[in-house]
VOBA-1610 file (N, C-alpha, C; in pm, whole numbers, padded with zeros to 5 digits, always signed):
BEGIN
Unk+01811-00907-01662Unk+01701-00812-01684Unk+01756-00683-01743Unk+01673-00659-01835Unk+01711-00527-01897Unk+01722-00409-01770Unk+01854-00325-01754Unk+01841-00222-01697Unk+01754-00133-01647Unk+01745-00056-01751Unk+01597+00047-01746Unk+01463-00040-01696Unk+01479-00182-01712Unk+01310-00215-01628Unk+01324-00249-01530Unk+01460-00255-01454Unk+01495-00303-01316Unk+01430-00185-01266Unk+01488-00021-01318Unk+01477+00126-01262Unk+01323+00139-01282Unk+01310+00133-01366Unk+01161+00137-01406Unk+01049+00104-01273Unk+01078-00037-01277Unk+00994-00118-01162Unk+01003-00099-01033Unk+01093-00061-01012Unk+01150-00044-00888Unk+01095+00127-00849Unk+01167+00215-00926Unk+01087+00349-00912Unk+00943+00404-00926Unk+00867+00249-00990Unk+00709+00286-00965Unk+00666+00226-00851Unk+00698+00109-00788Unk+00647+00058-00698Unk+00686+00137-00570Unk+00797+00188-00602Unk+00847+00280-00460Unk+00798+00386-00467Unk+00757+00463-00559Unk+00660+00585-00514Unk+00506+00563-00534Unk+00432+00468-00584Unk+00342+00456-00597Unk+00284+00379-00454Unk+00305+00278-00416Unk+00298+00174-00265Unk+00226+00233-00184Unk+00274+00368-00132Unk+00204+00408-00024Unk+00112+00561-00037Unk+00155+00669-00180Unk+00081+00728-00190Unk-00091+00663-00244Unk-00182+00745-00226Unk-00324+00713-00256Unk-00325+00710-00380Unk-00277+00673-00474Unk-00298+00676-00612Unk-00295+00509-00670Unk-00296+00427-00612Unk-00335+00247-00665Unk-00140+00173-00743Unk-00061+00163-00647Unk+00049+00102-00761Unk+00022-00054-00854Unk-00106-00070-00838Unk-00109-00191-00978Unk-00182-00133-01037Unk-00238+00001-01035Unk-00311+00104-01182Unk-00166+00144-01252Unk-00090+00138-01165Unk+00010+00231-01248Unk+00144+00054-01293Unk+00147-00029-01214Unk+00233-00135-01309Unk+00172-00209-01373Unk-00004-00157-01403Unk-00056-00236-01491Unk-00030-00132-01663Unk+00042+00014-01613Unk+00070+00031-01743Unk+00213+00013-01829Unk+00303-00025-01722Unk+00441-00087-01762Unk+00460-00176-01867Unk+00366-00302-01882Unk+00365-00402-01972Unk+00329-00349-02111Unk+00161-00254-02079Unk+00115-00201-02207Unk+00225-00086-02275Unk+00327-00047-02191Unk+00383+00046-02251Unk+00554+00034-02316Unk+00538-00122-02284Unk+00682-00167-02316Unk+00688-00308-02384Unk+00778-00371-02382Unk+00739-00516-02447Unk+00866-00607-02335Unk+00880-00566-02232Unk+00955-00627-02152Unk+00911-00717-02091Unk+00976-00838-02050Unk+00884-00931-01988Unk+00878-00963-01854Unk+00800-01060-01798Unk+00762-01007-01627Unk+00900-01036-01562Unk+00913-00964-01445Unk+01000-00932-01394Unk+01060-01068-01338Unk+00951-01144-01276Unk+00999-01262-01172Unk+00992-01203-01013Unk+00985-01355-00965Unk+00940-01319-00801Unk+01089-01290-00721Unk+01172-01275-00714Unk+01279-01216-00686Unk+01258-01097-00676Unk+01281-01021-00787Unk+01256-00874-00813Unk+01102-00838-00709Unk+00992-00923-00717Unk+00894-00874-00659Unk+00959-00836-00488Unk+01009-00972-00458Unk+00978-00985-00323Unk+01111-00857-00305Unk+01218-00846-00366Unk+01351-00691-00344Unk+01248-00598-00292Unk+01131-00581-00416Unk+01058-00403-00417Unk+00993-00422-00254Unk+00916-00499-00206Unk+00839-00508-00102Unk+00950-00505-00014Unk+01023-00547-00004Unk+01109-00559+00136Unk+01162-00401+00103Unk+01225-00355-00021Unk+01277-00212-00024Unk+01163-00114+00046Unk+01025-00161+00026Unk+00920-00025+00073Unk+00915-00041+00206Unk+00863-00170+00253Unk+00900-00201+00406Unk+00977-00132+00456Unk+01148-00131+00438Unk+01220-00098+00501Unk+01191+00068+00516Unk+01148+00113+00375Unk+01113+00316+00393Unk+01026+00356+00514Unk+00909+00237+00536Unk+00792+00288+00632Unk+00898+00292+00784Unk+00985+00186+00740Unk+01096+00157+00918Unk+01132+00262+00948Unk+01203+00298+00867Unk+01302+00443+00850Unk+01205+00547+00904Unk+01124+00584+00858Unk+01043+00703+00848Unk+00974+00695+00964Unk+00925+00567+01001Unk+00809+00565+01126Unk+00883+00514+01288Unk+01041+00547+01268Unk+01163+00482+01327Unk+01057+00470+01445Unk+01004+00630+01508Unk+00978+00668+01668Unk+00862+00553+01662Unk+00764+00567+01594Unk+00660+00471+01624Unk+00694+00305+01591Unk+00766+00269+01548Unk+00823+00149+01538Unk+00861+00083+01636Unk+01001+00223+01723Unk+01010+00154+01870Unk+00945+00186+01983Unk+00839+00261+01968Unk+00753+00199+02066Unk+00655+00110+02036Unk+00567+00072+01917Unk+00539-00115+01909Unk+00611-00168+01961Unk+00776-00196+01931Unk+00836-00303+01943Unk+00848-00275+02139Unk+00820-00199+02203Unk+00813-00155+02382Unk+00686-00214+02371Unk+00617-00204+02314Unk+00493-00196+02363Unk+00490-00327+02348Unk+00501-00426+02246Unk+00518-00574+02212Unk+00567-00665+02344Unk+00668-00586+02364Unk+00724-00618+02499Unk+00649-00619+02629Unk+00607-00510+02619Unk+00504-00465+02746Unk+00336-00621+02733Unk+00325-00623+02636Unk+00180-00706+02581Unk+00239-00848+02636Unk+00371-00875+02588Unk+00426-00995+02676Unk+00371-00995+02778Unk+00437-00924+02873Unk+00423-00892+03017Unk+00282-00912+03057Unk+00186-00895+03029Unk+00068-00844+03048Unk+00037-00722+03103Unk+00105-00619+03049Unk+00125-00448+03049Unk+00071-00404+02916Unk-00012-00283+03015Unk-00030-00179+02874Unk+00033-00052+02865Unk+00011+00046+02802Unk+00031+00155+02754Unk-00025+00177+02596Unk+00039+00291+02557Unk+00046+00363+02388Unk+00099+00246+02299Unk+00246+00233+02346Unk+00274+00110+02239Unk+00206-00008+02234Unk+00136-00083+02337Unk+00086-00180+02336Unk-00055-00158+02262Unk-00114-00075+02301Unk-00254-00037+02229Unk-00210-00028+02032Unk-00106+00031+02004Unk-00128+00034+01902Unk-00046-00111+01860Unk-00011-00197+01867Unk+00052-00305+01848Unk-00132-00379+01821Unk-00233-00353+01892Unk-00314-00477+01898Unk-00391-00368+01816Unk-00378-00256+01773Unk-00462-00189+01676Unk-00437-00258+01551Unk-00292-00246+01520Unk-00236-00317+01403Unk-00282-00462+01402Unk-00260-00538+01494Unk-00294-00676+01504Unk-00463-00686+01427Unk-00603-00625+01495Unk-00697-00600+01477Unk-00715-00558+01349Unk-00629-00452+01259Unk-00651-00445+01178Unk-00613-00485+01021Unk-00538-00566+01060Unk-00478-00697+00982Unk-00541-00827+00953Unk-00615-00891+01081Unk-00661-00996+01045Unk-00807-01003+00956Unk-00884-00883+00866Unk-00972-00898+00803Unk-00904-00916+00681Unk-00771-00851+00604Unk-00712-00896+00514Unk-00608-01018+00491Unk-00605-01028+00584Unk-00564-01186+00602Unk-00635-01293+00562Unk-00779-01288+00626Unk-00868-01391+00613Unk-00911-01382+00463Unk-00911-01211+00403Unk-01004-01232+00284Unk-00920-01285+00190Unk-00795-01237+00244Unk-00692-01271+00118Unk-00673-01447+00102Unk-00642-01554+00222Unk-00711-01673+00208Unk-00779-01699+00159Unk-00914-01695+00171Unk-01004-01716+00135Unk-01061-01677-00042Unk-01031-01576-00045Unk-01033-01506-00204Unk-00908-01515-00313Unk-00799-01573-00238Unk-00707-01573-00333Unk-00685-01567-00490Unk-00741-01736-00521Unk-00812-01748-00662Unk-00905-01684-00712Unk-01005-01600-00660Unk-01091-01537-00734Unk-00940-01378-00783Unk-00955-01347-00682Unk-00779-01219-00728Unk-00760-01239-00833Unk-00675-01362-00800Unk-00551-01351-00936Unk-00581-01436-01049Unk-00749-01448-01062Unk-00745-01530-01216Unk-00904-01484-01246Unk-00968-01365-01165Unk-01087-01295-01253Unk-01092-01201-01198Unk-00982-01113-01137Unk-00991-00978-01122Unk-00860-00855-01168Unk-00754-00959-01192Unk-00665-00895-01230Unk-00653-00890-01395Unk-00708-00741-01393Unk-00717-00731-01597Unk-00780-00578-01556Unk-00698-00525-01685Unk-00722-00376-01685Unk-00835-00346-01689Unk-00980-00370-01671Unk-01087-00301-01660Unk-01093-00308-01549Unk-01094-00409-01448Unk-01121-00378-01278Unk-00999-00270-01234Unk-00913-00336-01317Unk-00770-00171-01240Unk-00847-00054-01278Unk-00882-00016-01385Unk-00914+00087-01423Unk-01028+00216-01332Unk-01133+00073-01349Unk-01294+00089-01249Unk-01267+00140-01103Unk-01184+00052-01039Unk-01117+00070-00909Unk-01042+00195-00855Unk-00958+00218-00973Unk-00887+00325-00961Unk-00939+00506-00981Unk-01085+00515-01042Unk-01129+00613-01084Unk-01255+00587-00935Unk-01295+00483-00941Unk-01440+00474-00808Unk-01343+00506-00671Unk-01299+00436-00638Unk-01198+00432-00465Unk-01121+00639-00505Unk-01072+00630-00600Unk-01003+00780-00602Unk-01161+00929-00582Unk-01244+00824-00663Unk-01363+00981-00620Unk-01421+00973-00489Unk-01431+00849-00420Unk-01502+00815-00271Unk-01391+00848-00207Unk-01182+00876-00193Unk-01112+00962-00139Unk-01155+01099-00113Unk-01192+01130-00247Unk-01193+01279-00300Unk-01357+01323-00219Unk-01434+01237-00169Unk-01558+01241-00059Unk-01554+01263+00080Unk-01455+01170+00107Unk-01422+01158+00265Unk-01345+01203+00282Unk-01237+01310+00226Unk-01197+01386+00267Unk-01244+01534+00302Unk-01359+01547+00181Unk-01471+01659+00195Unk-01552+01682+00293Unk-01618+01543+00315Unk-01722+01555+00477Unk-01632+01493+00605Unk-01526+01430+00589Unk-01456+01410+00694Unk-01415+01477+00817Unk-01455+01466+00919Unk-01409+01606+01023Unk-01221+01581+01056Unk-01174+01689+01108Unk-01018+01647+01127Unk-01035+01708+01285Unk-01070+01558+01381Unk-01039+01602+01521Unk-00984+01477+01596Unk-00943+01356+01523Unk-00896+01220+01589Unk-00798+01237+01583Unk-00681+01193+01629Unk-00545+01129+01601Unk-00523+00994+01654Unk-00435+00932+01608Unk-00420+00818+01647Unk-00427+00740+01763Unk-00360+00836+01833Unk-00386+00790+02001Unk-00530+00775+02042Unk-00603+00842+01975Unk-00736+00817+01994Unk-00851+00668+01948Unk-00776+00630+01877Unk-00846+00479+01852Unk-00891+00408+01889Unk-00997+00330+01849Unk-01086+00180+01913Unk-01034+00071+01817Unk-01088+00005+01953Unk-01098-00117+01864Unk-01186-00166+01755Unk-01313-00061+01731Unk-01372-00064+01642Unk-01336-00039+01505Unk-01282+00123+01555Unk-01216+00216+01440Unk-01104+00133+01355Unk-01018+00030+01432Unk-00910-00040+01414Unk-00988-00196+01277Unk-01090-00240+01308Unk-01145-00290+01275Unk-01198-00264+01137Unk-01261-00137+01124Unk-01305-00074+01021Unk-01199-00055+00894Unk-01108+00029+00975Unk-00936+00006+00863Unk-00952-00115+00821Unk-00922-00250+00927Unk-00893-00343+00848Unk-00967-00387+00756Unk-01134-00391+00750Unk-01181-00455+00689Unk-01180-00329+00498Unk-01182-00189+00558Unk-01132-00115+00416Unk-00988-00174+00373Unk-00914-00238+00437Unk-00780-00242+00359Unk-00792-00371+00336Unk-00902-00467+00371Unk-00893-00548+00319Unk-00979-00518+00139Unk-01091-00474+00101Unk-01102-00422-00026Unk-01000-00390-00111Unk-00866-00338-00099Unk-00765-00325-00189Unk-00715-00468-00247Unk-00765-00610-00182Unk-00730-00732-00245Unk-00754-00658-00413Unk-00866-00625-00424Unk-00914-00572-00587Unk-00843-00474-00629Unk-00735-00505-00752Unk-00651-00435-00803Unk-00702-00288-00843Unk-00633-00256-00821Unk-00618-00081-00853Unk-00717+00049-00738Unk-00761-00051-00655Unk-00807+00025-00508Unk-00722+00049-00460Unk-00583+00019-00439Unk-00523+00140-00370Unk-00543+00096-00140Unk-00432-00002-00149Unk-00415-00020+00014Unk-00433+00113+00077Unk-00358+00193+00070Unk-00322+00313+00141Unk-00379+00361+00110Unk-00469+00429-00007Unk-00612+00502-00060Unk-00703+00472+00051Unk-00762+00336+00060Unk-00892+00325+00078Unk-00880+00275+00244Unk-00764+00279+00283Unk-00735+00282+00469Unk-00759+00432+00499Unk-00706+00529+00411Unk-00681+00670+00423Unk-00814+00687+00383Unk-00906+00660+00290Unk-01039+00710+00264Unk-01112+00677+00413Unk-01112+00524+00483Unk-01168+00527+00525Unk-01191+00572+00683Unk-01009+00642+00706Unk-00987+00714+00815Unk-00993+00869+00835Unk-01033+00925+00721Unk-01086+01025+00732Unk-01273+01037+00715Unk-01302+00927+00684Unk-01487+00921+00735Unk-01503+00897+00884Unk-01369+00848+00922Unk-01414+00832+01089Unk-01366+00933+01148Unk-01283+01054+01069Unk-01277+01217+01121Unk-01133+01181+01165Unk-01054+01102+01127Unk-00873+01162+01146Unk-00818+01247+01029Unk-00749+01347+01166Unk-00656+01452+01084Unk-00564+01355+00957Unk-00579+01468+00842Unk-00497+01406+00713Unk-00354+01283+00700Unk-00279+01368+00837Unk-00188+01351+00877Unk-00157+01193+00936Unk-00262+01202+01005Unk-00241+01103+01107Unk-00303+00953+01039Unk-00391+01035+00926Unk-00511+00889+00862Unk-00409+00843+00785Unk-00289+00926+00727Unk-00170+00881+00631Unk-00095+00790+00744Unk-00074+00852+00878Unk+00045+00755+00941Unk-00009+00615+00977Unk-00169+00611+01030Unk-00187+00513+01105Unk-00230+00368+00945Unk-00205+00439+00818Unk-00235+00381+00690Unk-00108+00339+00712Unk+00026+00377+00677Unk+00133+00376+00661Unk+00226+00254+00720Unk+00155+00260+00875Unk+00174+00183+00967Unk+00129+00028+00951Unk+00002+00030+00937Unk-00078-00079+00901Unk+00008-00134+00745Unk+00070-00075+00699Unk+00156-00169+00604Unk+00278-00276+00636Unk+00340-00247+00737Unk+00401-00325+00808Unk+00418-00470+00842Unk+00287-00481+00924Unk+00225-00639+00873Unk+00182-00686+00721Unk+00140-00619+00670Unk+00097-00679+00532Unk+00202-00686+00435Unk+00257-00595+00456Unk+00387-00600+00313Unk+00473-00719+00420Unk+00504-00740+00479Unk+00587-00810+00567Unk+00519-00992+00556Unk+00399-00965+00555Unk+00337-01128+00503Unk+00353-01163+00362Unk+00273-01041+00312Unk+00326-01062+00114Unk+00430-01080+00058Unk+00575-00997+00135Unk+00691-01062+00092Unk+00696-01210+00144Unk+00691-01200+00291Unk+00693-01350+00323Unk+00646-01487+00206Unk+00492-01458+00189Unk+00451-01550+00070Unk+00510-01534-00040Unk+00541-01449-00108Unk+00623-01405-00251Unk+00790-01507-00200Unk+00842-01480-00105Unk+00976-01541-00081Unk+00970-01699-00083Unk+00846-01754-00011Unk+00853-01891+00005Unk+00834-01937-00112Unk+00709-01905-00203Unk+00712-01929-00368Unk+00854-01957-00407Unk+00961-01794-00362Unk+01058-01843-00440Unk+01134-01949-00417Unk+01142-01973-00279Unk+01235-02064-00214Unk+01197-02212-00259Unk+01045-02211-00261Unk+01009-02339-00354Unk+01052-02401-00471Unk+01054-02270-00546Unk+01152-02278-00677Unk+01260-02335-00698Unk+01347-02311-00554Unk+01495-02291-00546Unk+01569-02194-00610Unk+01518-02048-00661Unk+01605-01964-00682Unk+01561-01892-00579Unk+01644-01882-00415Unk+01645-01817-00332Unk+01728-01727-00356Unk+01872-01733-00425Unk+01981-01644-00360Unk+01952-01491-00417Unk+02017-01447-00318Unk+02026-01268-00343Unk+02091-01262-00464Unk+02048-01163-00552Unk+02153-01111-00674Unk+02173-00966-00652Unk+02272-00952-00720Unk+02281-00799-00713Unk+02150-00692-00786Unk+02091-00763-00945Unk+01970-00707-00943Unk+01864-00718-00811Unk+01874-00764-00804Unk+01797-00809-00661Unk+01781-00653-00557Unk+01931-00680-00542Unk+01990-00554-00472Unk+01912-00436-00475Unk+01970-00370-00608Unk+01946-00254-00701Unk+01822-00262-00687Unk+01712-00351-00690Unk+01555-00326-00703Unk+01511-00264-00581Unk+01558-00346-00431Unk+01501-00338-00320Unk+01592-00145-00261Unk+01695-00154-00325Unk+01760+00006-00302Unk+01686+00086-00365Unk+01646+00090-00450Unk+01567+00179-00563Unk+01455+00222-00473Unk+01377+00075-00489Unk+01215+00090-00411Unk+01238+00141-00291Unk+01346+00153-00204Unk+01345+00175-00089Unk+01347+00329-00073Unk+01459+00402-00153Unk+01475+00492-00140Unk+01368+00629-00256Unk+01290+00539-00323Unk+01180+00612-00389Unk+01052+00618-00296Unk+01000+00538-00269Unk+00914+00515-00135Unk+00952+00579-00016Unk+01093+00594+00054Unk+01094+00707+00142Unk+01048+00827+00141Unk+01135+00857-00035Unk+01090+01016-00109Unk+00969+01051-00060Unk+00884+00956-00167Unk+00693+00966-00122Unk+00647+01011-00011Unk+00670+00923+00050Unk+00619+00906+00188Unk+00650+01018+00282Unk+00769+01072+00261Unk+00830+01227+00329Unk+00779+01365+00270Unk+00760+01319+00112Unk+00684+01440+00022Unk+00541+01462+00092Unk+00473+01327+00045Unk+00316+01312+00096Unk+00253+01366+00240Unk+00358+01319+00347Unk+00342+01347+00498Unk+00316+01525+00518Unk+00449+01589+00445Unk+00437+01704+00463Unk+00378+01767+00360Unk+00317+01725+00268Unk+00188+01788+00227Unk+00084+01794+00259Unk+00024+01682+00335Unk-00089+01636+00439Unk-00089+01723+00568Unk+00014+01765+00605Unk+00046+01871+00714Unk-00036+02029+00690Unk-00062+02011+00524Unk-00113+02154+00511Unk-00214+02186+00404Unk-00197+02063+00372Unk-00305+02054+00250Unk-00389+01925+00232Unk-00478+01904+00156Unk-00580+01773+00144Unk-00524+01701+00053Unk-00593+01594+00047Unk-00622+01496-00121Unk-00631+01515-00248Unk-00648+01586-00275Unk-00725+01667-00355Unk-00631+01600-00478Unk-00514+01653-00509Unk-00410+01623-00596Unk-00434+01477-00604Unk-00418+01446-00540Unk-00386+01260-00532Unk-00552+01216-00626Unk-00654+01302-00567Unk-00798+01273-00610Unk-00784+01288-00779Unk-00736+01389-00838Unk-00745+01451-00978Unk-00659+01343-01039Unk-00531+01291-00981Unk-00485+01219-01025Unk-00508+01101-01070Unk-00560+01010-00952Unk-00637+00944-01018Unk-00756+00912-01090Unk-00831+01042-01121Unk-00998+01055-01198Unk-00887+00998-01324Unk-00763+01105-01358Unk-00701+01088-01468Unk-00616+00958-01515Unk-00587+00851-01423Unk-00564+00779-01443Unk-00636+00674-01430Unk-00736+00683-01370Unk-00832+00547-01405Unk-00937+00618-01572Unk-00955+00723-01584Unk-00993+00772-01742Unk-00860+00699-01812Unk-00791+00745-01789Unk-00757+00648-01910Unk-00696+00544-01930Unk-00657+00446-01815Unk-00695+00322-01817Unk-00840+00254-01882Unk-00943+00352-01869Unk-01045+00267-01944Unk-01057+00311-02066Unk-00966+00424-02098Unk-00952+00454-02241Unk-00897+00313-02342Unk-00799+00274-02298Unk-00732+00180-02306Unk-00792+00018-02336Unk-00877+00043-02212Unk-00946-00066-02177Unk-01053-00111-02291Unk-01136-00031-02325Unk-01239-00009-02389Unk-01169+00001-02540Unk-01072+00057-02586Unk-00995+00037-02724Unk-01068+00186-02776Unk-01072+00300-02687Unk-01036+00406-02739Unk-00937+00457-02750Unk-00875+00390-02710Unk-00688+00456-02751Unk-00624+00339-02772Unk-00509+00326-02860Unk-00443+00215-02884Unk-00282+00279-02872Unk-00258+00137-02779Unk-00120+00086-02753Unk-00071+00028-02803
//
């Protein structure tokens, strides 16, 4: 693989993944803007395991208490960690099912730059809403099993390219009134299971193949993504600490405009 598209790919998917801005609006403009060819499922499954590993890093404290609390759920014990272990659980299995179930409709009449485009300008102005009327008095500890529910079934909508996982979990945890902060962590969190299944499926594909083994591009992709996606995710957190959406909102009006610039053949590539 050409160099520069190892860096390339790797440095969009790792900062794009978990901020609110859609990362298949933005690697749906890689192709139009280059003539390189697709990467391969190797490279896919490096970037996902590289972002995975950033949310580990970053969410170390809340990580080990799931994994106490996991423990504790054994037992038939509760607490904090256990509650949020079955929050995550709860809010996983609506994208699970849709993603079954919808698979083929996905990836053979929705993936094409006008739904990225549409997606990415509609989900970025309904952010740029619920963060406006949203109240900021929940935090996480505060959760239902309802609220948990609700995430899942918004994060299940990001199946449709260029909505934005972490957008539209974060849109829809600040309509239920969580602080900025916390609608980013308990988003953040909820990636865990999902990027952790998607590599899973992306890996077995490959293993089907029989090109399992690690390469050193390989390497380089999942280091890249890992350590660009930390960046994000540490930038984003402590901007959310003091400020809104807002940025992330403008950003994408401007990038789903002109994705359908594109789209529509007012601008040529």
């Amino acid at each position: 693989m050409d160099p520069l598209q190892l860096v390339v790919l790797a440095l969009v998917q790792g900062l794009t993944e978990f901020l609110p801005v859609s990362s298949s609006g933005h690697l749906a403009l890689v192709p139009l803007l280059s003539d390189w060819p697709d990467q391969g499922l190797k490279i896919d499954v490096a970037v996902h395991v590289g972002t995975l590993l950033a949310v580990l890093v970053y969410f170390w404290r809340d990580v080990g208490v799931m994994l106490a609390g996991a423990g504790r759920l054994l037992t038939g014990r509760g607490g904090p960690g256990a509650r949020m272990v079955v929050h995550l659980i709860i809010a996983t299995i609506p994208v699970v099912i849709a993603g079954l179930l919808l698979k083929d409709l996905i990836e053979s009449g929705l993936r094409n730059l006008e739904v990225i485009a549409w997606a990415t300008l509609g989900f970025g102005l309904l952010l740029g809403l619920a963060d406006r009327v949203g109240m900021t008095v929940r935090r996480v500890e505060h959760m239902t099993w309802g609220d948990a529910l609700i995430l899942g079934l918004a994060q299940a909508l990001a199946l449709i390219p260029g909505t934005s996982r972490s957008g539209i979990t974060m849109t829809a945890a600040r309509f239920l009134g969580y602080e900025r902060p916390e609608a980013a962590r308990f988003s953040l969190l909820m990636s865990i299971p999902t990027i952790t299944a998607a590599g899973l499926l992306v890996g077995l594909d490959l293993y089907e193949m029989g090109d399992w083994a690690i390469t050193r591009e390989a390497l380089i992709a999942a280091g890249l993504a890992m350590v660009s996606a930390l960046a994000a995710v540490a930038l984003m957190m402590a901007w959310l600490r003091h400020a809104g959406f807002l940025p992330f909102v403008i950003y994408r009006v401007l990038l789903g405009l002109g994705l359908l610039a594109i789209a529509y053949g007012v601008v040529e590539i």
